[in-house]
Structure formats: structure tokens, C-alpha cells
N, C-alpha and C positions, 0 to 999 in steps of 0.2 A: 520810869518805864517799868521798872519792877513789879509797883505798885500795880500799874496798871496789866499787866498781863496777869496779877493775882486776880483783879477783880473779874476780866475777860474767862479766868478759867473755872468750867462747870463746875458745879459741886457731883460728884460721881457717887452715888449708893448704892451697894453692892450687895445684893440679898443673898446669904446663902441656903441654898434648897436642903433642908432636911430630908431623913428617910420616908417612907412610908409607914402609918402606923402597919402594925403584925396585921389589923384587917384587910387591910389594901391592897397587902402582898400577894404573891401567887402560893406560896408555901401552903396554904391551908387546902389547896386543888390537888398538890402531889399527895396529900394523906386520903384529904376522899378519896380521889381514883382507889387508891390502892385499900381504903375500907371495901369498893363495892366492889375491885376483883375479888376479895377475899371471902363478902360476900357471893359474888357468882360461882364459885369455885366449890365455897360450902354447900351451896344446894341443887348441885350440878352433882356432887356425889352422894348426897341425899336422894337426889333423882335414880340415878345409877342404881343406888342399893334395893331400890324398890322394887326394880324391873323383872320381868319374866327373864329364865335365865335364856332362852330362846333369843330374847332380842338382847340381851349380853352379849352373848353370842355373837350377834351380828353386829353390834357397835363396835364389838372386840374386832373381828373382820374387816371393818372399815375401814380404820386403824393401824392395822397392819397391813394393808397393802390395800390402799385407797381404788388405785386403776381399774385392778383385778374385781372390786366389790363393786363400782358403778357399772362396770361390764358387765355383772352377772344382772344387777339392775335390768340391766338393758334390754337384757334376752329373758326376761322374766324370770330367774331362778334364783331371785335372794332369797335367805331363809325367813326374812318379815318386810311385810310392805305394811306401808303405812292402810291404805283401803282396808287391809285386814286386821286392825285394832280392834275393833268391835268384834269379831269372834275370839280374840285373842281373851276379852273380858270375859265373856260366856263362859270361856273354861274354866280361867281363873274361879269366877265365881261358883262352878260348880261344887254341889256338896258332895262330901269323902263318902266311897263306899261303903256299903253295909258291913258291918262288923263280920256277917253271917260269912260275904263272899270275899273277905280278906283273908278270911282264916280259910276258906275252902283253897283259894289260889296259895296262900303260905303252906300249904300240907303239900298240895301238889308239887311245892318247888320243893320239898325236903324228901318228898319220895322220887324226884327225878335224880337231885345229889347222889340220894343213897343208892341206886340202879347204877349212875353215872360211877360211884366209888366200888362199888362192889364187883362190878361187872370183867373179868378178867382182858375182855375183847377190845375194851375201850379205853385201856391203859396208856394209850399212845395217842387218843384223842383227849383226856380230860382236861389237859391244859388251855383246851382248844373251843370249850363247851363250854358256854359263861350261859348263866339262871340267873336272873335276877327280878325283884317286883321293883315296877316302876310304875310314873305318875298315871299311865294305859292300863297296866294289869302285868302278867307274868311274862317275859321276854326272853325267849332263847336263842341263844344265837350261835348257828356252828361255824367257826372263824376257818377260813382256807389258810394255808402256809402254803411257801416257794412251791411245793412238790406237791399240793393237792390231796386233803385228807379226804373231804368226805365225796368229791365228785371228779369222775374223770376231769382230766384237764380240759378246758375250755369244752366242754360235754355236759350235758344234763345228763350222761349215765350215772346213776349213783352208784357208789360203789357197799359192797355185802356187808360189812360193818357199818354203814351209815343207816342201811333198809335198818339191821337190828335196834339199831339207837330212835328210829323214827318209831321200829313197830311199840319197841315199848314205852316212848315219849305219849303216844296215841293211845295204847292203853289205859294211861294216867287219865290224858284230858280228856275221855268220851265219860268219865264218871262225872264231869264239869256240865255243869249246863250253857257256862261261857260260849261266846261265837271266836272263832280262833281264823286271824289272818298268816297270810304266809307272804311273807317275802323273798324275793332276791338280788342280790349286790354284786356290782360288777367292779373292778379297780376301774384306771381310764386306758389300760394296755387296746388300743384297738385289735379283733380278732384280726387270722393270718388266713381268710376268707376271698371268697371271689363272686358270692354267689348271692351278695347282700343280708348274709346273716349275722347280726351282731353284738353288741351286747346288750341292748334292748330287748332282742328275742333269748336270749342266752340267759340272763336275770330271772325274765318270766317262766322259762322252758325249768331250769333248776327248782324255783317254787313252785312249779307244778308237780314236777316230779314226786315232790317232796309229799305233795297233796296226796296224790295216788299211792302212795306206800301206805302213809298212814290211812286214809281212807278206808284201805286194805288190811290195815290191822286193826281196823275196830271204831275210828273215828265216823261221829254219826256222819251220816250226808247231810243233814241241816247246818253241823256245827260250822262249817268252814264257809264264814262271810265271804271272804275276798280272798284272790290272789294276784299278787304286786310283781312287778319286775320294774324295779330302778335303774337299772343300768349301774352307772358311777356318778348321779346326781346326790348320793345324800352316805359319802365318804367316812368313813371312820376317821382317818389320818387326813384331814381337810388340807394340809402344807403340803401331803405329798401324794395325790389322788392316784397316783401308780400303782403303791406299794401293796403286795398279794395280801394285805390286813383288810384290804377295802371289800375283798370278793368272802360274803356270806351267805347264807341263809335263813332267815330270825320267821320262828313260831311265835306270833303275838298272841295271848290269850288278854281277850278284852276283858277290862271289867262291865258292867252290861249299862251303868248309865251312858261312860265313856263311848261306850260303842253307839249308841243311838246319836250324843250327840258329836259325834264323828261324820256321822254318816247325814245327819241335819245340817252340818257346816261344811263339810267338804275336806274336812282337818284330814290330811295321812300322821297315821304311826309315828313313832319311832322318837321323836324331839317336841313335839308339839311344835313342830313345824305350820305358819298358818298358807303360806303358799299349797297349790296345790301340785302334785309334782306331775310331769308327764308319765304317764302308769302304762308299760305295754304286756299286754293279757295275750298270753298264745298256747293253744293244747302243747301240753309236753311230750317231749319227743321222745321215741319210742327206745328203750331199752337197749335195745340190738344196739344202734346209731352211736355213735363218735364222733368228735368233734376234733379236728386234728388243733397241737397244741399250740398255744401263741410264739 
């Protein structure tokens, strides 16, 4: 019986499954992936470094607080839409100013310092006075503080040290053949108003004002292209669009290709901003008038 339950029973073959060759395996998937992140990554900051610092800028914004940057999307007030790449080239590509009108606007900016330095009256604004040549032309800008240097508070009255600083600002650049814009800058403090005046009109009313002094000391009537009132759309301090750094006044002197193609593309001032911003234009209000304070 032995015999026979030997023969009854299968022969059983038992294969055993080796590994996978190294091809087969998945192991050669985890390296690619992670060559082409490394790849996208490398020329994603290639991309980056190439960019106008304008849309730096605004990827930088994006980034830090996503919500906030698709809202402004929304309401039309990002610093770069994509529709506007093609003017964004234009500029890019434009060529560097004449040698002739670099050196006319760099004289201008060291005879303003030297007025600004010398000037006894203005010792308590210089900190406050920034000159500088930028990728526009020569840009001035008088910074307000808590207390209000250079204009009544929430007022387009200027005050008698600001007329002197404009009348001899004025004198400078009517020797310029430059077109000269005038701006003005609101924080986001809403005025303490009832009568629908705000800071849209208050923006504009201060760059006006500012227009008629000078004008008044000597600046041609041709020279002055535009005058701007921003309100608090294009903030110094973007984190904290409150803070009294936001409320200025900036004398742009254009360089004169820049200025044409500004005015061909719809470009404002100040960033190479390619958005166009909402610009409220209003006669300046008359001297006497005050603005009660925020």
C-alpha cells in the first residue's frame, strides 16, 4: 500500500519567482521624476530672473497673499495683466536716452540737492525730499509724515515752505525742454467728509496746486503734459496702504522718447506699471479753503 500511495502521489514542482531585472523595476521613475522637478525648477528661476522687475513685482504679490492679488484681478487693478505683455515689450525694447538729455536731467538733479542742501528753510524737509533718475526721467517726490509737511492736512492748501521749494524746483526745470507730470498720492485713510470729497479729488487737487505755484514761478505752460491724482491705488508701503508714507507729491520730468511712448501706450509713470490706473483730474482748489483733518 505504501508502494502504491508513492505512485498515486503528484510529482509537485515548485518554481521559485526571482526579482525583477533593475529595468523592470519602478526605481528608475523615482529619479526621473525628480531629474525633471529639478529641471523645472532650474528654469522657472531662469524665467524669473529675466523678468521686468514690474512683474517681479507682481508674482512677488501673488505669493504673498494670493486672495488679496486675485481680488485686485478682479476689480481691474493688478500691477500686470497679461493683455498688456506687448506693451510691456515696447518699453523693454526701447533705446536709452540721448546722452545729450541724461546729462541735462543729471545737472538738474544736483542743482536741485544743492538748493535742497543749502537752503536754511528746508532743513526740516530734506529728509523728506528724495531726487532720483529713474527708468522715466528725473522723479521727485515730497513724502508727507504724521503731521503734514508740505500741505495742510487733508487740504490741497500748500503750505509757504513748500511754494519756496516748488518756486525753485520750477526754476530748475523751465531751463529743461522736458514735458513734466505732476502727481498725487493718497494713503487708504478715508477723508472725515460728508459732502463726497475724497481722496480721488484730494490726490488731484494737491498736484494741482502744486502745478499753479510752479507755473507761477516760471514753469513754461507748454511744459506741464499731465496732471494725475491716484488716490491710494499705487502705495509706497503696498503691506500697509494706510501708513502717512503713502500721501505724496512726485514731479516726474519725462525723458522725451519715454514720454511719447507713454502717451502711445497708455503706460502711467512711476513703476512702469502697464495697467492703466483710474486718473481723477480736478481744478485745484483755491488757497483760502481747508480741508478739515482726517
Amino acid at each position: 500500500m505504501a508502494e502504491a500511495a508513492e505512485k498515486n502521489a503528484g510529482i509537485r514542482i515548485v518554481k521559485k519567482k526571482r526579482g525583477h531585472e533593475g529595468h523592470h523595476s519602478g526605481a528608475w521613475k523615482v529619479a526621473y521624476a525628480d531629474f525633471v522637478t529639478a529641471m523645472m525648477a532650474f528654469f522657472l528661476v531662469m524665467w524669473i530672473l529675466g523678468l521686468n522687475q514690474s512683474i517681479k513685482e507682481a508674482i512677488a504679490g501673488y505669493f504673498k497673499d494670493p486672495v488679496a492679488f486675485m481680488k485686485a484681478v478682479a476689480k481691474g487693478n493688478a500691477a500686470f495683466t497679461v493683455a498688456a505683455a506687448s506693451k510691456l515689450r515696447e518699453l523693454q525694447n526701447m533705446p536709452k536716452p540721448p546722452a545729450q538729455e541724461m546729462q541735462g536731467l543729471a545737472k538738474a538733479k544736483q542743482s536741485i540737492e544743492k538748493i535742497v542742501a543749502k537752503t536754511p528753510e528746508f532743513k526740516s524737509l530734506r529728509r523728506y525730499i528724495e531726487i532720483k533718475l529713474v527708468d522715466e526721467g528725473l522723479r521727485i517726490d515730497l513724502l508727507e509724515v504724521k503731521e503734514s509737511l508740505f500741505f495742510d492736512s487733508a487740504s490741497a492748501r500748500v503750505k509757504p515752505s513748500t511754494k519756496h521749494l516748488l518756486s525753485l524746483i520750477a526754476a530748475e526745470l523751465r531751463k529743461l525742454p522736458n514735458k513734466v507730470i505732476l502727481e498725487g498720492h493718497t494713503d487708504s485713510r478715508p477723508l472725515n467728509r460728508t459732502d463726497g470729497y475724497t481722496n480721488w479729488e484730494l490726490s488731484a487737487d494737491r498736484a494741482n496746486a502744486a502745478r499753479r505755484v510752479m507755473e507761477h514761478a516760471g514753469l513754461r505752460d507748454d511744459q506741464v503734459a499731465q496732471v494725475r491724482g491716484y488716490a491710494d491705488t499705487q502705495p509706497r508701503e503696498p503691506r500697509n496702504p494706510a501708513h502717512f508714507s503713502n500721501r505724496r507729491v512726485s514731479i516726474v520730468v519725462m525723458f522725451s522718447e519715454m514720454m511719447e511712448a507713454q502717451q502711445q501706450l497708455k503706460i502711467a509713470p512711476g513703476r512702469l506699471q502697464i495697467r492703466s490706473p483710474q486718473e481723477s483730474i480736478s481744478p485745484a482748489v483755491a488757497p483760502s479753503l481747508s480741508r478739515p483733518s482726517r
